[in-house]
N, C-alpha and C positions, 0 to 999 in steps of 0.2 A: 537449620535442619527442617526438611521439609514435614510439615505436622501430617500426621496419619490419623482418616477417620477409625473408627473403631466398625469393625467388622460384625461383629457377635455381640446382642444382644439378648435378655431375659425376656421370656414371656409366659404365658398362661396359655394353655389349650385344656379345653372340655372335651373327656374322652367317654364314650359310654355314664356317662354323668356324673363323671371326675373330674376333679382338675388334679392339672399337673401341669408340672414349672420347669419350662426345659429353655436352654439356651442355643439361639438358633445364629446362621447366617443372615445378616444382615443382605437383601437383593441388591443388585447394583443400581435399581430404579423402579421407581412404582410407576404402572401406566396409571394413565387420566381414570378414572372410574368412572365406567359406563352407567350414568344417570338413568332415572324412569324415560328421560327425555331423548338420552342419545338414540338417534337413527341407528336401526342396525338390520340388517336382511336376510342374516342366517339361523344369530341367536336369537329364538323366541319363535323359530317355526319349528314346523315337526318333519324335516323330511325323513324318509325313510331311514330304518337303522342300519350301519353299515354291516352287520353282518346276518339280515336278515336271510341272505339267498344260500350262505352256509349251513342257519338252522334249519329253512325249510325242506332244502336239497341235502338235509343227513350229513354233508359235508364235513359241518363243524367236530369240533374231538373234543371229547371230554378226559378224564384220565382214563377211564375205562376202553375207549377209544384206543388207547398207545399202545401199541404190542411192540416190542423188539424183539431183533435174534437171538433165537434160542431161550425166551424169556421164559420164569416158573412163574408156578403160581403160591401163595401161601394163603393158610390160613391159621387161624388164632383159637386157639382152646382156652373155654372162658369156666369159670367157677358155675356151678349149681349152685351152691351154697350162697348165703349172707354174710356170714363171719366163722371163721373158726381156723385149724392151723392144717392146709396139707400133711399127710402122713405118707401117702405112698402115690406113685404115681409112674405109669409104663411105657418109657420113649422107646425102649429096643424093639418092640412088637410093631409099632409104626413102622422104623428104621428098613425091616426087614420085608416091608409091603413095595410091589411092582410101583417103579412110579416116583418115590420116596427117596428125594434126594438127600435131605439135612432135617433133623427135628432141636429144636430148641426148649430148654424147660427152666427150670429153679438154678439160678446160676448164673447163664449162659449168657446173659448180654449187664452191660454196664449199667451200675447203679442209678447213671441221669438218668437213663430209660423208663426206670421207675417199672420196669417188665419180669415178669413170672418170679414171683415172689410169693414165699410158702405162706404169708401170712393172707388171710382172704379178708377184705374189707365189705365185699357186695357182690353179689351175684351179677355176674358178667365179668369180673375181673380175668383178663388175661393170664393164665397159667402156665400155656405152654405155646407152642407154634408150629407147623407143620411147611416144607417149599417140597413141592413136588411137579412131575412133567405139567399135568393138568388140574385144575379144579376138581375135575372130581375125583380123584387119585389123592389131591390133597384134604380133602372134605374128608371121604374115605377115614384115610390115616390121623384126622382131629377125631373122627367117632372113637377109632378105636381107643385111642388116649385118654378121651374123656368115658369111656367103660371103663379104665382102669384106676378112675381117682376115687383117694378114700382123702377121709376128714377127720380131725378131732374135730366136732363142730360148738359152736359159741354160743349162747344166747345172743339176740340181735335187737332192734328198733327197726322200725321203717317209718313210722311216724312221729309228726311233732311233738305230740299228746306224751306217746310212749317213751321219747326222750328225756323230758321233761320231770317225766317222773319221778319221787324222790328214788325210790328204788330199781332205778333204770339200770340195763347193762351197759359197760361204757363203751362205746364207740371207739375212742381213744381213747390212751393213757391220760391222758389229759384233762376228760372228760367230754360230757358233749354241748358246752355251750361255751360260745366265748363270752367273753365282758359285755355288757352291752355297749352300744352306742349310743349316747346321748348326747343329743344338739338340741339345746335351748336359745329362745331370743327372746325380751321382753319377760313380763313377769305375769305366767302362767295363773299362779293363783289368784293373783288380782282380777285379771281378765275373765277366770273365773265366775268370781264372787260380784264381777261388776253386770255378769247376765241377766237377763230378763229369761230366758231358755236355754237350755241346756242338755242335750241327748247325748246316752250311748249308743254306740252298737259294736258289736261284735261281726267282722267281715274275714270270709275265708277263700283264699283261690287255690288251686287247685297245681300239680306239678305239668306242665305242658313240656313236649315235645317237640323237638326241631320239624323232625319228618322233611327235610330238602329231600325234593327226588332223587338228586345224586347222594349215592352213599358217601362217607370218610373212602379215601384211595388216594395207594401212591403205586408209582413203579420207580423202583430205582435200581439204577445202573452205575456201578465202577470203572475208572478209566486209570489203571493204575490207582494212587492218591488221591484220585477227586473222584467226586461223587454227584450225578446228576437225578436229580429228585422232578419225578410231573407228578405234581399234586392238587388235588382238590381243594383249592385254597382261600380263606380273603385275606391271606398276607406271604406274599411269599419271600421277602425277608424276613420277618418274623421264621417262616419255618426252617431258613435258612439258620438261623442263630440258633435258635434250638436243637436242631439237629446238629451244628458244629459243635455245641457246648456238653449237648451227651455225648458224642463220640469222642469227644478233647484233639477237636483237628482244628485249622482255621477257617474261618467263614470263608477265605479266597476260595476253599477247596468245595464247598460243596455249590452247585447251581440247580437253583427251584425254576420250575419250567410250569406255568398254567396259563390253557390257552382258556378254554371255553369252562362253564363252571352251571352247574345245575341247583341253585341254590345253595347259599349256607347259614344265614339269618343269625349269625353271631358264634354259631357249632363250629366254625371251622377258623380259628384264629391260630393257630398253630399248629406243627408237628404232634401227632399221636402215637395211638399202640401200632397202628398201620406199617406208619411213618419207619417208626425204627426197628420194627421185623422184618420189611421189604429190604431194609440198607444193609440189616446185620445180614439176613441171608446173604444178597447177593456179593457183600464182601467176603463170607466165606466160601461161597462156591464160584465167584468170578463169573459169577453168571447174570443178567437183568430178573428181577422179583416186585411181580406185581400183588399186594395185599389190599383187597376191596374191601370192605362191610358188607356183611348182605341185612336185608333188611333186619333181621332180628338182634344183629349186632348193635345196629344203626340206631335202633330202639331204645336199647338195653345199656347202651353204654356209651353215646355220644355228648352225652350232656343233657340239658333241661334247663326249663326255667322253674325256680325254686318255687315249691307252696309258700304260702303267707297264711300267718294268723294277726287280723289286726282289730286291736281295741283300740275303736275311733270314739274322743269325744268332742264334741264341738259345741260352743257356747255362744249366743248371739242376744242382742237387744231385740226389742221386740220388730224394729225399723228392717230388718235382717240386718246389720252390721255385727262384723265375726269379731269375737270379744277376745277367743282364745280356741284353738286347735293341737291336741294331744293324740298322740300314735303313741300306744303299746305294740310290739308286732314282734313276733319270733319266726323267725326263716331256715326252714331246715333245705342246708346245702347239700346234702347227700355227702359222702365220704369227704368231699373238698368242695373248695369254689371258693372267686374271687369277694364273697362276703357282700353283695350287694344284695340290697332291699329297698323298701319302699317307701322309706321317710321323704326323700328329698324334694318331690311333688307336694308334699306336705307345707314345705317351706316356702315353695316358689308359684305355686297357682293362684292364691289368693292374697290381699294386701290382710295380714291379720295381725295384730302389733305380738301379741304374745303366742309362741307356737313353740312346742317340747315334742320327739322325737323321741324314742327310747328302742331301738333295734337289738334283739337279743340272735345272732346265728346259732343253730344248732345241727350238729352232726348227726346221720346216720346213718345207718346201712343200707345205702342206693347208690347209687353211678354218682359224679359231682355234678354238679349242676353248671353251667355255661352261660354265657352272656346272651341274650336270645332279645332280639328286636324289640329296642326298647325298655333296655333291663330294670328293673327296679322302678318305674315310673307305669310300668303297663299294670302291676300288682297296686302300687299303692294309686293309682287313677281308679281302680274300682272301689277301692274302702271308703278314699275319700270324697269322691265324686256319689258316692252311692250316699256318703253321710250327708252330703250336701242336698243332695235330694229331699232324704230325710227330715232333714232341717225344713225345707222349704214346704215340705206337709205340718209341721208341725206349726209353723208360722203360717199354716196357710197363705203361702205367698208362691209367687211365678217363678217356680224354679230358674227361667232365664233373670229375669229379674232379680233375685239372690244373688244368680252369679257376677250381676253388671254390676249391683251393689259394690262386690266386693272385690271389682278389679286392682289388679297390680300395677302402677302405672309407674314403678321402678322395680329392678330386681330385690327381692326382699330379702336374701339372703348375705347377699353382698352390701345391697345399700347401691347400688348402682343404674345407671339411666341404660335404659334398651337402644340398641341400635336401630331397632324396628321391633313393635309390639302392638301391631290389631288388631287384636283378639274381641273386640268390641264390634268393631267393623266383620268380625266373622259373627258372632251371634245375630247382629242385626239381618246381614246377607244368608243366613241359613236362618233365621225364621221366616223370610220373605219365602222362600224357593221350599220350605217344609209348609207353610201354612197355618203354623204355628199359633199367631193370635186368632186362629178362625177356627181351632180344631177343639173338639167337646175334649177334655181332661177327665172328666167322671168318669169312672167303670161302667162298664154296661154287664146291664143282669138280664138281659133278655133274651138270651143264648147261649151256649156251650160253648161259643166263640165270642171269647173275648179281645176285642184290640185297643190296643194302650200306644201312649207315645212316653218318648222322655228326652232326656238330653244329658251330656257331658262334653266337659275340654279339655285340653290338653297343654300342656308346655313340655321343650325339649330343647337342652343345648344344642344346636346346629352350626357354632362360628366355625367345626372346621381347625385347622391350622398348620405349623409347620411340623416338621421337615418335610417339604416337597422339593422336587425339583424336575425339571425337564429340559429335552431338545424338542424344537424344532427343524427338520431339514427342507431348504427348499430345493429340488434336484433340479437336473440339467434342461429333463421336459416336463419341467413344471407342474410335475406332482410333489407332492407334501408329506412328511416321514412328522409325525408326531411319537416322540419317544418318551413314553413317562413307566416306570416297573408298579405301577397300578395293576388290580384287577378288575374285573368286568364280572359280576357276583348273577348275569341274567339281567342286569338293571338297564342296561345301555350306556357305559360308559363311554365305550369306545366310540358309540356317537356324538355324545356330553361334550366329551373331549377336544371332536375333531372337529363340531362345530362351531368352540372357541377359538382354535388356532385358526379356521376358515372366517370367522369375522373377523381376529385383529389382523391378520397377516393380508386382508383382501383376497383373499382366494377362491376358487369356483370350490363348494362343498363336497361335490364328488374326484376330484383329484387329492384328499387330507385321506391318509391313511392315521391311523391310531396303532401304534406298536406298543403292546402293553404284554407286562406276565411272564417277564425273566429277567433273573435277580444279575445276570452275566453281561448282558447284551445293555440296559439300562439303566438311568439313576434311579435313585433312590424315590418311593415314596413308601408310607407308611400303610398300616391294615386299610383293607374298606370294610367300616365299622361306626357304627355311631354317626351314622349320618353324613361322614366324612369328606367320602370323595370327590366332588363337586365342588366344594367349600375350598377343601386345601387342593386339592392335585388341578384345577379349573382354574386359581390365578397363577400358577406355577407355567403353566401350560399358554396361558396368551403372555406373560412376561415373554418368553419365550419365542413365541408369535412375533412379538411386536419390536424384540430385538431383532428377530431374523429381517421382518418390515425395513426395519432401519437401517441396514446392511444391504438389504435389496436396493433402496430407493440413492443411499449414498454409491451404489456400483449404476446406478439408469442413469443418475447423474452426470458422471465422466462418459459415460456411452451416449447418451443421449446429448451432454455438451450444453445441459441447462443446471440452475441451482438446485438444490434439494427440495428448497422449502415449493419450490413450482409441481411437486410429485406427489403424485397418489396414488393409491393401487386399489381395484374395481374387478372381480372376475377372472383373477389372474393376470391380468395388465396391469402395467405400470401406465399412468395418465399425466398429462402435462396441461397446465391450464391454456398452453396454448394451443389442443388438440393432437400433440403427438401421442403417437401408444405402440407401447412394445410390450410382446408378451415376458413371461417370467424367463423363458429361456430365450426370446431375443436379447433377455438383459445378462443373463449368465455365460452363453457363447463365448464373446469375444475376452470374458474374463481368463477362459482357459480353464476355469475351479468347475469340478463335476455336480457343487451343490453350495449351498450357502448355509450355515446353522447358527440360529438362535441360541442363544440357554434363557433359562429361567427358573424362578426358585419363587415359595411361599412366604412372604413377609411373617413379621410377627401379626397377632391378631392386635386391633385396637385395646389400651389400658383401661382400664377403668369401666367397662363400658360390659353388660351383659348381651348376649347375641342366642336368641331364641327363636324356634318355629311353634307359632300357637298354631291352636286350631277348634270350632265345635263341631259336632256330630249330633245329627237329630235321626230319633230310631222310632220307628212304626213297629209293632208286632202285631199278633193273632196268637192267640193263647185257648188252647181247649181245655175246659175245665175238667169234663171228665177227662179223658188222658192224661193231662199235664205236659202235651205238648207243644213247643214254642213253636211258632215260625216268625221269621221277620219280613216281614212286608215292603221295606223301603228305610234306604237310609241315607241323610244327606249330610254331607259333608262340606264344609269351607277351611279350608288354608290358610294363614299367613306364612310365605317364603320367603320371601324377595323376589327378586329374579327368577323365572322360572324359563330354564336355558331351554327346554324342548318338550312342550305343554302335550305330546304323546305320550311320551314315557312318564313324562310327569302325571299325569291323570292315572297309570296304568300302576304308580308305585300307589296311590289313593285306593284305588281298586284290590290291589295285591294287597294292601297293610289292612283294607278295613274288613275282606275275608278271612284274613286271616284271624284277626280280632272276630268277628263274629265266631269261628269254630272253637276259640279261647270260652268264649262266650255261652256256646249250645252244647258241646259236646267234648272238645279233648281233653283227658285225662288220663295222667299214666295208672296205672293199676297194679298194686303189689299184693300177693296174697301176704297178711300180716302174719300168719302162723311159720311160714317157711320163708318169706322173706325176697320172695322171688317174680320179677315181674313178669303180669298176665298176657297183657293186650301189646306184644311186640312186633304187629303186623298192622298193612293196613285196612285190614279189615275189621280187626279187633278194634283199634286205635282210629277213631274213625276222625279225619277232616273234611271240609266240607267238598261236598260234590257241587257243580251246574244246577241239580236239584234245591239247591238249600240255597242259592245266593240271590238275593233278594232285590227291587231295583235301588241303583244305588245313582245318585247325584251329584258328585265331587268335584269343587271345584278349587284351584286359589284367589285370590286375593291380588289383584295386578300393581307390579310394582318393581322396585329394586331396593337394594339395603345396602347402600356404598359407602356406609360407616361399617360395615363387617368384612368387607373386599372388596376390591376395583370392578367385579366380576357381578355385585349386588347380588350373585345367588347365596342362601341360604342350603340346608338341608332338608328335606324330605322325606328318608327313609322309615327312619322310627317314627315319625308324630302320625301316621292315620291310622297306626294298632292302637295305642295309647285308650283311645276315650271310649272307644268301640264296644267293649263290652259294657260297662258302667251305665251307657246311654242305652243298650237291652235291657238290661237290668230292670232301669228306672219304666222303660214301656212296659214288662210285664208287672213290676208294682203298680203302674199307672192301670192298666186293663184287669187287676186281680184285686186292688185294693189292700192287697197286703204283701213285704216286703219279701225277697228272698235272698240271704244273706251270705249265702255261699254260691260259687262255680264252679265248672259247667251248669248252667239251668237246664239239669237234664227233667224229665219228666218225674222222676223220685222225690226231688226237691222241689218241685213246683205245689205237687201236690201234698208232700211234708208240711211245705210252706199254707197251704190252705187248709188243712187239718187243724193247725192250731188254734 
């Protein structure tokens, strides 16, 4: 009997800074992995993005963008209230307005849905829904709806404090905290007791908001039994299941369609309220139904990234060597969320033999909070990164110098070797390019304008992993069809992509098209999230390549009448070392075949082996004392990636992650009035992120290399790691410039000058 290799095996992937153990297909072959050293002429340049001439020519479609025949519009009637029980409410007075196709309320769509349902958890909860000819017709007929809602209304929470309380109202039945989580290593109280110093503090962040320019939005349309969804998405399988599994149809039957995507920074991981108002209308009127957010929607009830309360202690000899590092921290996730917080940085940034964790979640009455760039690791990099600070005043010692002390030169958590980890090699490279050892540290008193420096770093899962899979086609006149069901989030994938399949396949760069963003027409790949896409959908995609390669050069062979191994492909040519050359379609013609296709799929990741993107950030500010105004001055940033497939867009995620980190930092913050339970600042004008005005110079660079123990591909992830340190390294310059610490965020000017009061 012929023996059969085994197809499927277990592995590990790090998801938003999880693991999880899924069992994947096994590829049919690994290519060579492209070393620091391999020659290569496409990866590692920047050329243009392929759908630059779409964005800037308006071209491009977002959902908002899609109109069909005869399409409505809807929208969503959301609670006033925080908590309490609808009592009355009036869809006939809508029904009967010019315009007013179908209203939906308490009832009316299926349970998955999780839609208008009498009991109110927070203000913005979806109640009712309105499909009408137009927008404002439909807008209209939501006013009238919500003039006629009454309440038994509830006592409520909106914050951690007020949760917490022993006489708190519950959130749920259940209460509002869950169990804590506790993760211990080493012996805590030892490490303790074995200090020479030993600090607390007390660190607070703040609830931030997505704010992506594109609102949540779907349009969908019935075709009979199936259902075609364009949505705003970073997973459109994911919304696909989702929507199949509330409706109780089969996944064959629904297809997710996204072309172009205007941010979604972790908000948009799946089907919402949008999602299944647009499907349920237009399945009961037969009609196309598009449901956008408008901003105050977008605000109020897309998600967030949760507040944190963290009591950091950290203990050290007098040499800085960390004795032992303890997090207390409570997380209020607003009515739901997937329970992440800020321990896990805790465990994996520093080499500390003894470290305890104790993460308490707690519920209440706000929107659920969401996965949001960098989740859980961008909170706890400021408690603990700021304690580390701390430390290093305390010990009067080099705050960089603490942290080199106490680098990680294995994963700590795991007990495992890094596939790549030079995080050493970044503080050195950004204190050279920051100035670092030459810059006065002391507060200056001799002005109103005070400037400070400081620093923090970072660690973040980046390995990536499977289920990916992809085509390759190469056509008749030797253009390139890249087919992978990815999204393109604004990041540039579709370049990422297309400039893997144009190196392994030998192709000219402007002939690789990238077909991405239909669950119908493509294979499978998983969200873009967690730093993902590059990692996993990038060796799926030259697998791919390098099969089609290999199929090309064995068809130039019998045409050309020489051996394989004498071929190479260069430009779109096929080459023979004895100087003959035929293009891709002089070699497919006489085949008769209109195209040649690749496949490919994402390996398992390496066993045993941790696979991370560090990084430091050094921060200049100007701090006024009277006011309590911050500005930041300059901030420099170093990487470690790996591979870094296209050093434009790669600078440009630097740039995007550390502004966004600075407005974490100065100013965003959601606002609930506590008495009524209702958020304030649902625009953005209220809600302010950072303008042109407030971005400061910034220096960012990686780290040149590859990391061919994590993929054939040597890239790493990039997304989440330049929010991560960002604010913590402000931080630590306006303690550096003020002389005294400020222990919560946003450093608006209230607390700056709270902070110097004391």
């Amino acid at each position: 009997m012929t023996e059969r290799r085994a197809r499927f095996v277990q592995t590990t992937v790090e998801v938003e800074g999880r693991t999880e153990t899924r069992v994947v297909e096994l590829p049919a072959f690994e290519p060579t992995p492209w070393t620091a050293g391999t020659p290569l002429s496409i990866v590692g340049t920047s050329p243009a993005r392929v759908d630059a001439f779409e964005k800037v020519t308006g071209r491009a479609r977002y959902t908002a963008d899609i109109v069909r025949p005869g399409m409505l519009y809807a929208v969503i009637v959301r609670s006033p209230v925080a908590k309490g029980t609808l009592t009355a409410i009036d869809l006939d007075a809508a029904r009967d307005l010019p315009g007013v196709r179908a209203v939906m309320g308490p009832g009316d769509a299926p349970t998955g849905t999780r839609l208008f349902r009498k009991d109110v958890g927070y203000a913005g909860q979806p109640l009712a829904a309105v499909a009408a000819d137009s927008l404002d017709a439909a807008t209209s007929a939501a006013h009238v709806i919500a003039r006629s809602l009454a309440f038994d209304v509830a006592p409520h929470v909106v914050t951690v404090d007020d949760a917490i309380a022993p006489d708190a109202p519950k959130v749920r039945s259940t209460g509002n905290t869950i169990e804590p989580d506790i993760v211990e290593r080493g012996d805590v109280a030892r490490g303790l007791a074995d200090a020479d110093v030993t600090i607390t503090r007390e660190y607070r962040t703040q609830v931030a908001l997505h704010s992506a320019l594109e609102p949540h939005g779907a349009v969908c349309e019935w075709n009979g039994d199936h259902l075609t969804v364009w949505e705003s998405t970073q997973g459109i399988f994911r919304v696909r299941a989702d929507v199949a599994k509330a409706l109780g149809m089969p996944q064959g039957q629904v297809r997710v369609l996204k072309d172009y995507m205007g941010g979604g920074f972790g908000a948009k991981n799946g089907a919402g309220a949008h999602t299944y108002t647009a499907a349920l209308f237009a399945q009961k009127l037969g009609l196309p139904v598009r449901c956008m957010n408008d901003r105050e929607a977008e605000q109020s009830d897309s998600g967030n990234r949760p507040a944190t309360v963290q009591k950091v202690t950290i203990a050290a000899r007098r040499d800085g060597t960390l004795t032992a590092l303890v997090l207390e921290a409570h997380i209020p996730l607003g009515i739901s969320g997937w329970e992440g917080g800020p321990g896990q940085i805790y465990h994996e940034l520093y080499a500390c033999p003894n470290v305890r964790t104790s993460e308490t979640c707690v519920y209440i009455n706000a929107s659920g909070m969401q996965a949001f760039r960098g989740p859980g690791y961008v909170e706890g990099a400021f408690g603990l990164e700021s304690a580390m600070n701390a430390l290093a005043r305390e010990l009067r010692m080099d705050p960089v110098a603490l942290r080199r002390k106490n680098l990680a030169t294995r994963d700590q958590r795991g007990d495992r070797p890094f596939s790549g980890n030079r995080l050493d090699e970044c503080y050195v490279e950004g204190m050279k390019r920051f100035g670092w050892d030459t810059t006065n540290h002391q507060p200056a008193t001799t002005s109103h304008l005070r400037r400070g420096h400081g620093v923090a770093a970072q660690t973040w899962p980046t390995g990536g992993g499977p289920p990916s899979y992809a085509l390759v086609r190469i056509n008749s006149d030797s253009s390139v069809d890249v087919l992978a069901g990815t999204q393109d989030l604004g990041t540039g994938a579709r370049t990422i992509l297309a400039q893997i399949a144009a190196e392994a396949l030998g192709a000219k760069f402007d002939t690789v098209r990238a077909i991405i963003g239909d669950t119908e027409r493509l294979p499978y790949t998983g969200n873009s999230w967690g730093s993902m896409t590059t990692p996993s959908v990038g060796p799926a995609v030259r697998m791919a390549a390098e099969d089609a390669r290999m199929q090309l050069l064995e068809a130039a062979a019998q045409v050309m009448n020489l051996p394989v191994d004498d071929l190479t492909t260069h430009d779109s040519v096929v080459l023979s070392t004895s100087g003959v050359r035929l293009s891709f379609s002089d070699v497919l013609r006489p085949l008769g075949a209109l195209q040649i296709v690749g496949r490919g799929s994402r390996g398992p990741n390496p066993p045993g082996v941790a696979i991370v993107t560090v990084g430091a950030q050094f921060a200049e500010v100007e701090v006024d004392v009277d006011t309590g105004v911050v500005r930041v001055v300059r901030i420099v940033a170093v990487h470690d990636a790996g591979r870094i497939i296209n050093p434009a867009l790669a600078e440009s995620q630097l740039h995007g992650g550390i502004i966004q980190g600075l407005g974490y930092a100065l100013f965003e913050e959601r606002q609930i009035d506590r008495a009524r339970g209702v958020p304030l600042n649902t625009n953005l004008h209220d809600y302010r992120i950072p303008t042109m005005a407030d971005i400061p110079a910034i220096d960012a660079s990686f780290l040149p290399g590859a990391d061919t123990t994590a993929n054939h591909t040597g890239a790493r992830g990039i997304a989440e790691p330049p929010i991560i340190p960002t604010a913590p390294a402000i931080a630590a310059a306006v303690a550096d410039a003020l002389g005294v610490e400020v222990r919560g965020i946003p450093l608006t000017p209230w607390r700056v000058l709270g902070a110097l009061a004391q």
